[in-house]
C-alpha positions in Angstrom: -5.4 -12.5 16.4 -4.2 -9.1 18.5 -5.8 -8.5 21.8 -4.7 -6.4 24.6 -4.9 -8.2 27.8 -3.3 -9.4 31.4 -0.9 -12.0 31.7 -0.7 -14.1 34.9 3.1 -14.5 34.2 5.5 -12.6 32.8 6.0 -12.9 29.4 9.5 -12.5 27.7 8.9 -9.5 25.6 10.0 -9.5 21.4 8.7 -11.2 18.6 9.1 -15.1 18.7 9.1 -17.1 15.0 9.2 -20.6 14.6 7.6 -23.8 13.0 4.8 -23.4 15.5 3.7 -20.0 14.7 4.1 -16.6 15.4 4.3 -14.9 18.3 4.6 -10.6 19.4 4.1 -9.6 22.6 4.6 -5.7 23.5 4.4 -3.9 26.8 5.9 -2.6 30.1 8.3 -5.0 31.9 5.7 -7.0 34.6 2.9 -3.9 34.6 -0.2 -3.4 33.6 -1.7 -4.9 30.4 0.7 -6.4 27.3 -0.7 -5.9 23.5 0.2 -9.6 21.4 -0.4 -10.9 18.0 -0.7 -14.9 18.0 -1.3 -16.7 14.8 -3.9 -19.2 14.6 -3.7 -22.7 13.5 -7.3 -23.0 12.0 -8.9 -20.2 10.1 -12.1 -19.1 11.4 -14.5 -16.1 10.3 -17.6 -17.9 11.8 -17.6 -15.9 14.9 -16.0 -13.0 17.3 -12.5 -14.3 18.9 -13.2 -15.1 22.6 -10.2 -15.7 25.6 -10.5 -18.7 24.9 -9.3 -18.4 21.4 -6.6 -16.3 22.7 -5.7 -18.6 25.3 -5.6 -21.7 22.9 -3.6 -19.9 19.9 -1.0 -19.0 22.8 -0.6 -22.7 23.8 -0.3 -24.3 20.5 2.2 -21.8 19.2 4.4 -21.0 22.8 3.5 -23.8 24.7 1.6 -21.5 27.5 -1.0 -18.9 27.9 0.9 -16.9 30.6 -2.4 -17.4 32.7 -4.3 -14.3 30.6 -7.2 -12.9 32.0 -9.0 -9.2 31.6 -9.2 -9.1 28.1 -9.8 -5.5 27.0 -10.2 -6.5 23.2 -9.5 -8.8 21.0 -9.7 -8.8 17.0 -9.2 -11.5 14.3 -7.8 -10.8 11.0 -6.2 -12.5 7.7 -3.5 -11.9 5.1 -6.3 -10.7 2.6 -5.0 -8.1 -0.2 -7.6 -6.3 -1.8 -7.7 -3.2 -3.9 -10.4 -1.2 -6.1 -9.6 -1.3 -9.6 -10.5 2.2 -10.2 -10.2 4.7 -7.3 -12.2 6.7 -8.9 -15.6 6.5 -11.0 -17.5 9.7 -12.0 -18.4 11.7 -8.5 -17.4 8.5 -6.7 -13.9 8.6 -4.9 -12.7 6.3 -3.0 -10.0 6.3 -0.3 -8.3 4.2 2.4 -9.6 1.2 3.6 -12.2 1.8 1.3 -9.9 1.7 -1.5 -7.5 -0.6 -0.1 -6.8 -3.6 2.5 -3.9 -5.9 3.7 -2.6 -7.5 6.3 -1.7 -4.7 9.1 1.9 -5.9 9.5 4.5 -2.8 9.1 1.9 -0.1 9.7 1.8 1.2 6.8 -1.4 1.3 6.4 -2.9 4.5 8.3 -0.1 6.3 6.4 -1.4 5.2 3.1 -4.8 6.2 3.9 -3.7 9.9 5.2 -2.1 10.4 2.0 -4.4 9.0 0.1 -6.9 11.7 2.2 -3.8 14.6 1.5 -3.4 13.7 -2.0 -7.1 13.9 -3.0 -8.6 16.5 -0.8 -6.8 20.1 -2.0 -8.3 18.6 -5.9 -11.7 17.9 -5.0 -11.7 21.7 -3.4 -10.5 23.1 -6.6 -12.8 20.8 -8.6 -15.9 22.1 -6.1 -14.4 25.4 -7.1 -14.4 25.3 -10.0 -11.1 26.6 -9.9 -9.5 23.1 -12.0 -11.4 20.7 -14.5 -12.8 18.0 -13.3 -9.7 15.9 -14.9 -7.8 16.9 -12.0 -9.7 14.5 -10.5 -8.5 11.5 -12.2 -4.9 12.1 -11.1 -6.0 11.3 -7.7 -6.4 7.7 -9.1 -2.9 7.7 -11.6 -0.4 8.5 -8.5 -2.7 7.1 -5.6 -3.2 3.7 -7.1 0.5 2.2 -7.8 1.2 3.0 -4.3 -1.8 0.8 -2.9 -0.7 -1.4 -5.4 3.0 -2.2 -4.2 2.3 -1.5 -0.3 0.1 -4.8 -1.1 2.8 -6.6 -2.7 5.4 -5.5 0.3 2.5 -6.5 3.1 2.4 -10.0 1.0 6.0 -10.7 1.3 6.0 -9.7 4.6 3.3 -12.0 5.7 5.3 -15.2 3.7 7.9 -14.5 6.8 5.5 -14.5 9.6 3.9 -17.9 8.1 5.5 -21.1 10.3 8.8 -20.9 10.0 10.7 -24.4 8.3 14.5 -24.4 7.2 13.8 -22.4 4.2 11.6 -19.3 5.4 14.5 -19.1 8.0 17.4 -19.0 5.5 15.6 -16.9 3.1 15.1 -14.3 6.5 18.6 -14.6 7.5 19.7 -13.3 3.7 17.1 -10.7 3.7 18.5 -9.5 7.6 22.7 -10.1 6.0 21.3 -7.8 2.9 19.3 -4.7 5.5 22.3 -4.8 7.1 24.1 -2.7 4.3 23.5 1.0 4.3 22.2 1.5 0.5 19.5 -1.5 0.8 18.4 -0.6 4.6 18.0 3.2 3.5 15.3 1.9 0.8 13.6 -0.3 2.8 13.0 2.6 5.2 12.2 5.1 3.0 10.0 2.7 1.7 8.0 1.6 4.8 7.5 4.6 5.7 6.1 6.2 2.8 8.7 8.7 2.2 10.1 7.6 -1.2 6.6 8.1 -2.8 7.3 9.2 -6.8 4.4 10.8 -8.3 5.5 10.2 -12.6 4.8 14.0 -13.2 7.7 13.4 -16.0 11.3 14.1 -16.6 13.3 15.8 -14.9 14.9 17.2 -11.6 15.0 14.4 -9.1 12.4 16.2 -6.4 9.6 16.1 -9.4 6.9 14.5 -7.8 8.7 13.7 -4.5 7.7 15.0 -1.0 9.4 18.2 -0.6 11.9 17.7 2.4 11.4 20.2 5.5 13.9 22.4 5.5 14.6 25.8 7.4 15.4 28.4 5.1 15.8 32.2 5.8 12.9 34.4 4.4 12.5 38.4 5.6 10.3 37.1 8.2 13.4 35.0 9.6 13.8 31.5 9.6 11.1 29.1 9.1 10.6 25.1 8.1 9.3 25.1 4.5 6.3 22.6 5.9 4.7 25.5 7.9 4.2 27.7 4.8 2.1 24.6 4.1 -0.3 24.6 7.1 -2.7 27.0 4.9 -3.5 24.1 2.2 -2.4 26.4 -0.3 0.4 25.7 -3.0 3.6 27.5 -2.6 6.0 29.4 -5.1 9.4 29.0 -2.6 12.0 30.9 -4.4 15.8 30.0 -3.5 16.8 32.6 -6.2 17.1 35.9 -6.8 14.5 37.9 -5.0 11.3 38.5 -7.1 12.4 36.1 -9.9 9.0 34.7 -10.9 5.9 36.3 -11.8 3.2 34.6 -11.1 0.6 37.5 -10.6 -1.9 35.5 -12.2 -2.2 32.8 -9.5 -1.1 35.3 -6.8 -4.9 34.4 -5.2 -4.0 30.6 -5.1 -0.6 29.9 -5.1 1.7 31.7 -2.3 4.9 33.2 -3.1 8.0 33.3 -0.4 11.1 34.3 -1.4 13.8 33.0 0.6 17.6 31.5 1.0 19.0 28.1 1.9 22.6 27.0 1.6 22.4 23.7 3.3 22.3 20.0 1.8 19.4 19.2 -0.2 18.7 14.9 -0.1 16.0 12.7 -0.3 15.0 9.5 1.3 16.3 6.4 -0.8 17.9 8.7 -3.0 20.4 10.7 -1.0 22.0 14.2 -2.1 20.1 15.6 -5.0 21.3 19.1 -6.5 20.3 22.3 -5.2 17.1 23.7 -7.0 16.6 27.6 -7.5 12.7 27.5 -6.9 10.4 24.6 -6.6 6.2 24.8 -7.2 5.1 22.6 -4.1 1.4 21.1 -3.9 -0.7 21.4 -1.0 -0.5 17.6 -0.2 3.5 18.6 0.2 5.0 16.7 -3.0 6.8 18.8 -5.7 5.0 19.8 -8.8 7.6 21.6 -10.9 11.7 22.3 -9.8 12.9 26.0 -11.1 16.9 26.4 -13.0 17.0 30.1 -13.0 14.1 30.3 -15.6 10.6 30.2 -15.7 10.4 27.4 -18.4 7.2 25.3 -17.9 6.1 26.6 -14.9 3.0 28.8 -16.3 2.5 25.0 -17.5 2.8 23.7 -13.8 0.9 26.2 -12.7 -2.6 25.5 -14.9 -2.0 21.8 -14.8 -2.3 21.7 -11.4 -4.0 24.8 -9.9 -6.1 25.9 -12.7 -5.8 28.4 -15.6 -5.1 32.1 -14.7 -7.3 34.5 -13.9 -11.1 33.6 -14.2 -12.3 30.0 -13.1 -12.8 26.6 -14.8 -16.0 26.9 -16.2 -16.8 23.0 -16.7 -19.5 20.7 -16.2 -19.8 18.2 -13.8 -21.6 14.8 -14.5 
């Protein structure tokens, strides 16, 4: 269960684990009202959770209730992992909770569903558009899903450590905390739970291919800037590290945005670390790289269809 409510006594404050149950308790030091999650011995879905609930779970893990009274609210919830098979089918799309459930330990779940909301909304407008085919569409479901997928198999193991806790959950926790407490490991588990090592298989190639593109402040004629502010428009962006007027993209010049500007800083990525410097990069409206520039133009009139439509006129294609 997680409630937010008043305690009688003052709780000690942390996360407390052991063959009882579990126990979090988060809030200010002896004021106001303290937020806890308490596992239960018994499953029940029969009805809501009550005080009482609350008050027994709290005795039979910790021994006490701390005298709670003024419940604000109170929820019940499980270790169920579920997730569509298809995210989408025909004009039906499917995202978030809708597409996806688990366990809410590690909050990654709210950041799943934004991007899941970032990834598929600039397509559907090109689709309603008609500037992009309808396949577009489908790669929504191709980069969207395998994340869903493993932030179900992370929530799983996660949950196997909040489970009551014998000699061997413990030993296997201590390893896991000796192992996070090396730079290279700890730095992927980050990046990880927190969504920032996302990789989008858009193919070979330059390590920031299908990455989030990092926030950097680069110098352009207007002065400098962060590169996620050209992005507040929801348009795709031509940023051009290179030689001034470089690429021609004329073509898409009324979808896709092109700044010319200079950076001479350190380019790295979450999990990954320093990555080479690019001399332009194609970057999506949901923020993630969709084609990385060497001083040529090679496959980005490729890019630039794939994933903003063909030049000039719009898609003509029919919808089901």
């Amino acid at each position: 269960m997680i409630a937010e409510v008043e305690m009688a006594d003052e709780p000690e404050l942390g996360m407390h684990h052991d063959a009882r149950g579990f126990l979090a308790v988060n809030g200010l030091d002896g004021k106001g009202p303290v937020r806890l999650v308490v596992t239960e011995q018994d499953l029940r879905t029969d009805d809501e959770p009550t005080l009482r609930d609350l008050s027994e779970a709290l005795i039979a893990v910790h021994g006490t209730d701390y005298g709670i009274h003024s419940l604000a609210w109170i929820s019940r919830f499980t270790d169920m992992a579920r997730q569509a098979a298809a995210y989408r089918d025909r004009r039906v799309l499917l995202a978030g909770d809708a597409a996806h459930v688990h366990n809410p330990v590690g909050g990654q779940g709210l950041n799943m569903g934004v991007q899941d909301a970032a990834n598929l909304g600039w397509k559907l407008a090109q689709v309603v558009k008609q500037t992009s085919p309808e396949r577009l569409l489908d790669t929504y479901h191709a980069e969207r899903h395998p994340v869903g997928a493993r932030v179900l198999r992370t929530t799983l193991a996660q949950i196997a450590f909040r489970r009551a806790a014998d000699d061997r959950i413990k030993a296997l926790g201590d390893a896991l905390s000796e192992l996070l407490s090396i730079d290279e490991p700890r730095r992927r588990f980050a990046a990880m739970m927190s969504g920032l090592d996302v990789h989008y298989d858009l193919g070979e190639g330059h390590p920031l291919l299908g990455r989030r593109m990092p926030d950097l402040e680069v110098i352009t004629a207007n002065g400098p800037l962060r590169v996620f502010t050209l992005l507040h428009e929801a348009r795709p962006v031509l940023l051009n590290l290179g030689e001034p007027g470089s690429f021609d993209i004329a073509q898409w010049s009324d979808r896709v945005r092109s700044i010319d500007a200079e950076y001479d800083g350190a380019w790295e990525l979450p999990a990954l670390g320093a990555v080479s410097a690019p001399t332009a990069v194609l970057i999506r409206p949901d923020g993630y790289v969709a084609w990385v520039g060497d001083e040529t133009q090679t496959g980005l009139t490729d890019a630039l269809t794939t994933w903003f439509g063909p030049a000039g006129s719009p898609c003509q294609s029919s919808r089901p």
